[in-house]
N, C-alpha and C positions, 0 to 999 in steps of 0.2 A: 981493471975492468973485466978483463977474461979471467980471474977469479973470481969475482963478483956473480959470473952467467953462470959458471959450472957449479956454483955453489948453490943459486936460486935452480937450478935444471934439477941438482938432485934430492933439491928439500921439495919440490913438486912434482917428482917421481915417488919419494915415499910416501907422501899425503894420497897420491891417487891409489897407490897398494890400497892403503888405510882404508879409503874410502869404497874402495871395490871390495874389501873383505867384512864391510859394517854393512852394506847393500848385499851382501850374498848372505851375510846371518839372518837382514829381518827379512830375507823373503825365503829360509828355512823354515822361520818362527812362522809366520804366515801359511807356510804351507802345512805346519805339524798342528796350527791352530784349527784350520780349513779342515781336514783330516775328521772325519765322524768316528767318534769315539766305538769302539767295536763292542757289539749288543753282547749282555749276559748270555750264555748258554739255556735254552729255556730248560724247564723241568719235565718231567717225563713222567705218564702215567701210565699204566697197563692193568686194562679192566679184567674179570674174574673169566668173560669169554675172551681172551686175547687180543684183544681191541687197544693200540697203543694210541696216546696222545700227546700232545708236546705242543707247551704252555709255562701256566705260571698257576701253583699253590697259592689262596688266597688264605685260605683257613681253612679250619676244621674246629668245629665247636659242637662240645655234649653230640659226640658221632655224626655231625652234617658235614660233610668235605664239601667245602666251594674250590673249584677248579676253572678256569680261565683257558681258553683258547681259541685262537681266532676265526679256526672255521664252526666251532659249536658255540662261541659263546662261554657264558659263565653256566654251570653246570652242578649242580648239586647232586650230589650220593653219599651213599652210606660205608662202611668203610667194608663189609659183605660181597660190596659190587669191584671192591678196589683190590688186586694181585698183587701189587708193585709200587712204587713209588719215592720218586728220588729227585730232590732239590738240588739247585744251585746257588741259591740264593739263603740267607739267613735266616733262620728260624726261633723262637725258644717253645719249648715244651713244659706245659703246667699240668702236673697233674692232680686226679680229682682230690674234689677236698682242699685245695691250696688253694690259701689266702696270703695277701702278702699286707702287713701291716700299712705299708706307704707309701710316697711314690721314690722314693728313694731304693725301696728294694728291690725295685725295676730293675736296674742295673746289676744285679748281681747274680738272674739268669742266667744263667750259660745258654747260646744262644750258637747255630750252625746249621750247615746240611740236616736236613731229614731223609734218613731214607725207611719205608715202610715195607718190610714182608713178611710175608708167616704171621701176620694179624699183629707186629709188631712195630713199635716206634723206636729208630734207632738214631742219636744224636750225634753226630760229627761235629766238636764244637774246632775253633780254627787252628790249629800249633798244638793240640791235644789229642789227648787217645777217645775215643769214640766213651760216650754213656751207655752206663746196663741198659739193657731192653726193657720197654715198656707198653705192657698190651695197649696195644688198641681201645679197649673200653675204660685205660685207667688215661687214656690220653686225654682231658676234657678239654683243654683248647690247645692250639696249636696255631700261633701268629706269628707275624712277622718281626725283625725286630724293630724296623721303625714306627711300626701299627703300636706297640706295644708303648714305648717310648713316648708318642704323641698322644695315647689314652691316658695315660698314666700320668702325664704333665700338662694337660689340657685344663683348662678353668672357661669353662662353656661361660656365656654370659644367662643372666635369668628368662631371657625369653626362650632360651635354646635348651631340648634337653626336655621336654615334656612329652608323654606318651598317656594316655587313656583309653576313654570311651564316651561314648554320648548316647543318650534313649532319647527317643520321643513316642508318645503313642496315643488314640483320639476312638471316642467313640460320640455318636450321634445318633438319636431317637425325634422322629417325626411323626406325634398319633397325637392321642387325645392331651398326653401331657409331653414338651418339648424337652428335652437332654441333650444336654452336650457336657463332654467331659475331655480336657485333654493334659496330658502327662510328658514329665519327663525327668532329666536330669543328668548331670555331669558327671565323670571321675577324672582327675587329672593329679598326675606324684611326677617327681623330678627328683632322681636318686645323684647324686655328685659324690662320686664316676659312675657310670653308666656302666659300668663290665663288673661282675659279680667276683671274680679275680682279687679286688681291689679292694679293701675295706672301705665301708662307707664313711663317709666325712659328713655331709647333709643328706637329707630328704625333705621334701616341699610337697605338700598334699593340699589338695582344694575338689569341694566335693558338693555338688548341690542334687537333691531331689524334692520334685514338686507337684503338683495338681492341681485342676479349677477345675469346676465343674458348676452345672444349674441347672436347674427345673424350674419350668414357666408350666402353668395350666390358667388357658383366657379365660374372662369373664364371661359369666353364661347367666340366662335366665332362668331359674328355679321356680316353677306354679306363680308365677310374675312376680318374683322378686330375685333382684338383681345379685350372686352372686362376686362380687370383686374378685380380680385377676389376683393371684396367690405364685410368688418365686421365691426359692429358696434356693439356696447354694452353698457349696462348698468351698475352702481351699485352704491345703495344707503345703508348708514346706519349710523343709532345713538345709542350711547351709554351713559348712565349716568353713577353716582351712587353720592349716601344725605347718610350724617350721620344726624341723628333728635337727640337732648336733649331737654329733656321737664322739663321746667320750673315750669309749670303747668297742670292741667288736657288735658289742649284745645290750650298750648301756648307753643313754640320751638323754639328753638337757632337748627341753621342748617350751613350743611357743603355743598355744592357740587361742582360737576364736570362734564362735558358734551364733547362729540365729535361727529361730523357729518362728512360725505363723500359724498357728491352727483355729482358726474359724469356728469349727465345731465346740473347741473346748474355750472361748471366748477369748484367748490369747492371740493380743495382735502382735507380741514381740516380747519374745525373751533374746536379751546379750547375753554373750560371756567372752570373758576376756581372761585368760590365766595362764600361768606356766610354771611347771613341773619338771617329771621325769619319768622314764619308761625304759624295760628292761624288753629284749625281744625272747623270749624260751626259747624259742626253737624255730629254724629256718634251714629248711635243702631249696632245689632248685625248682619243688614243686609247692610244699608249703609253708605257713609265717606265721609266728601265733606271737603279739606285742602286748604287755600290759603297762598302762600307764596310770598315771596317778599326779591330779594336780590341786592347786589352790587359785583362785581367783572371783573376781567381782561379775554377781550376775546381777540384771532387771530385766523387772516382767513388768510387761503395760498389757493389760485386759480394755478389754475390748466397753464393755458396760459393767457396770458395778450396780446392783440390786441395794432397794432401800436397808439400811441397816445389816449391811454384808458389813463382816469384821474386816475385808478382804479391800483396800484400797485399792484404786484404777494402775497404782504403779509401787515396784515394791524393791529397794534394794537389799539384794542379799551379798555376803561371803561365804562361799563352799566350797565345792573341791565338786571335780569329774574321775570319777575312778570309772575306768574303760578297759575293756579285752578285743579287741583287733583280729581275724582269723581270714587266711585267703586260701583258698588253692585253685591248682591252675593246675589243669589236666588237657588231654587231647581234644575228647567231645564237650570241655564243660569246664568254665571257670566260675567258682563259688565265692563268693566275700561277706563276713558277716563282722555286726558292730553292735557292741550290747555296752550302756553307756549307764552308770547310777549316778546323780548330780544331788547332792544332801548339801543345805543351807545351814551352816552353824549359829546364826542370829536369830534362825526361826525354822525350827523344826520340822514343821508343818509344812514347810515350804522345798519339801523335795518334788524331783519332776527322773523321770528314767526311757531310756530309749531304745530297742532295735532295730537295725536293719539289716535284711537280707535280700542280696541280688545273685541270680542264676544267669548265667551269659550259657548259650549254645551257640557255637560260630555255622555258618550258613555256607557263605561263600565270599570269599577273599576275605574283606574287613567287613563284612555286614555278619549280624548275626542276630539272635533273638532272646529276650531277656524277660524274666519275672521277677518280681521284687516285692516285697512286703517293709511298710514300715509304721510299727508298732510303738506309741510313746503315751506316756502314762505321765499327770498332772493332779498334786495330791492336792493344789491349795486354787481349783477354780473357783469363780464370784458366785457367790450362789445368788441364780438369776431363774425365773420363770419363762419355761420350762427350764427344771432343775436341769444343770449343764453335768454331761458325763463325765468322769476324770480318764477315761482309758480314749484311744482313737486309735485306730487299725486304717490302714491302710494297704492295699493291693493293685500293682501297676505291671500290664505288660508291655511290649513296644520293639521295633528297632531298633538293632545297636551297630553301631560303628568304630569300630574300634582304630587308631590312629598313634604312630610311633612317628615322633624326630629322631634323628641320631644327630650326636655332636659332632 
């Protein structure tokens, strides 16, 4: 029996060791967990008058440094305003002119401290020897690596990822004869990826411009007889929209679609449906010039059809849209033009051609102000009394709004 006790007394001395040394780890563990992880080192700026800051590098893109800190905020400069500047944090450096085929070549940046002086970018990548210097003006972006990582392997969904502009514009007349006229229209492209860094994969465009307009003059008495009230009106508009897949850097497999309405020229609706291909010439960060070239099914429904017109109320055709595409984007002033030839191979006679040009001048913040012309030409209208024109001009100006998502 009194072996028994000594034996049970020291198997319940070592279990309480045991148990005293498992309660003293998990409230190590507890404590090392509780414990706040100790903040990055911020990064350090020193402006051209001596002026230090300490913060956090967001980026730097085509010369705008965005800079972060808590008592200024986020702070944008140029890199003329910047002395100094030295990361803690992960960087990579692209420069200008670099495209990377994929999202796979993301990874193969070499990525580190930045530190910036003497008008120079100098790379610290981690266990390595530092990168030759690189001026400042060949610096054209300068991200994070996780920014970079999540642009690059991001797949926006289709509502996301759109950026444009929008017009509207109106005028009105109250005398002997009534007018009103009002205008407007769309531009909206969605490029997938959104960083110019990146080769494009798609582009999505959708584009409308339109007008109405009328003249009323009332019923009047002429030496007693009764003139009738007389309105006449206008309205024109065209609408697209292209899906683009890119093949290559400069080279696209294309989708689109087009409708027109012009009143004047007695067309109440040309379709087309077709798809092609398109080569871009030439592209920097300020201009784009794209020519394309497609095949597809068009119809035209006219509005009235005159006795013994060769010209039926509705007419299926096959052609092709051979198009030239032109943008540029400057500081006071973004230009965009579209010069469109649509030739019918079933019926000759039955070509239609089109331009548009719009001027954006920016105002203040996203407003700004816009003129635009657009020119289209219709070689097989119904020939109807008063002989109907083939040419129609158009001239619109208005407020513009211009509007960015980012993904």
């Amino acid at each position: 029996m009194t072996q028994l006790t000594v034996r049970t007394s020291w198997l319940s001395h070592i279990l309480s060791r045991r148990v005293i040394l498992l309660l003293l780890f998990a409230a190590i563990v507890c404590v090392a967990q509780s414990k706040p992880a100790a903040k990055p080192a911020p990064d350090v700026l020193v402006l051209s008058n001596g002026d230090t800051l300490h913060g956090k590098l967001v980026s730097a893109i085509n010369g705008k440094v965005t800079f972060h800190s808590d008592a200024m905020g986020d702070m944008s400069l140029t890199w003329g305003e910047i002395k100094d500047l030295r990361t803690s944090g992960k960087f990579a450096v692209l420069k200008k002119n670099l495209r990377l085929p994929g999202r796979k070549d993301v990874g193969q940046i070499p990525a580190g401290t930045v530190e910036v002086e003497n008008q120079t970018v100098i790379l610290h990548p981690a266990g390595a020897a530092a990168l030759a210097p690189v001026p400042v003006n060949d610096a054209e972006f300068i991200l994070d690596d996780a920014t970079m990582t999540e642009v690059a392997h991001s797949s926006p969904n289709i509502l996301s990822g759109w950026s444009g502009t929008a017009t509207a514009g109106a005028t009105l007349v109250a005398a002997t004869q009534n007018q009103y006229t009002v205008s407007g229209g769309f531009g909206l492209a969605r490029v997938v990826p959104s960083v110019s860094w990146l080769q494009r994969r798609n582009r999505t465009t959708m584009n409308f411009t339109g007008s109405f307009g009328k003249i009323t003059q009332p019923a009047y008495l002429s030496a007693g007889v009764l003139v009738p009230a007389v309105s006449t009106k206008s309205a024109i508009y065209h609408a697209d929209a292209e899906r683009d897949e890119y093949l290559s850097p400069r080279f696209f497999a294309l989708g689109q679609t087009a409708f027109d309405h012009n009143f004047g020229q007695d067309l109440d609706l040309q379709q087309i449906y077709g798809g092609g291909f398109g080569w871009t010439v030439f592209k920097n960060a300020k201009q784009e010039i794209d020519l394309k070239g497609s095949v597809q099914y068009e119809k035209q429904q006219f509005i009235t059809v005159a006795a013994g017109s060769p010209t039926s109320g509705s007419v299926n055709l096959v052609g092709s849209t051979l198009s030239a595409n032109y943008s540029l984007h400057l500081k006071l002033l973004t230009f965009a033009q579209s010069v469109a030839y649509i030739p019918a191979y079933n019926d000759m006679h039955a070509y239609s051609a089109n331009e548009t040009n719009t001027v954006t001048f920016p105002t203040y913040k996203s407003l700004g102000f816009s003129i635009g012309t657009l020119d289209s030409y219709l070689n097989n209208p119904p020939l109807t009394e008063p002989p109907t024109k083939r040419n129609s001009f158009q001239f619109t100006m208005g407020l513009t709004y211009a509007f960015k998502e980012r993904d």
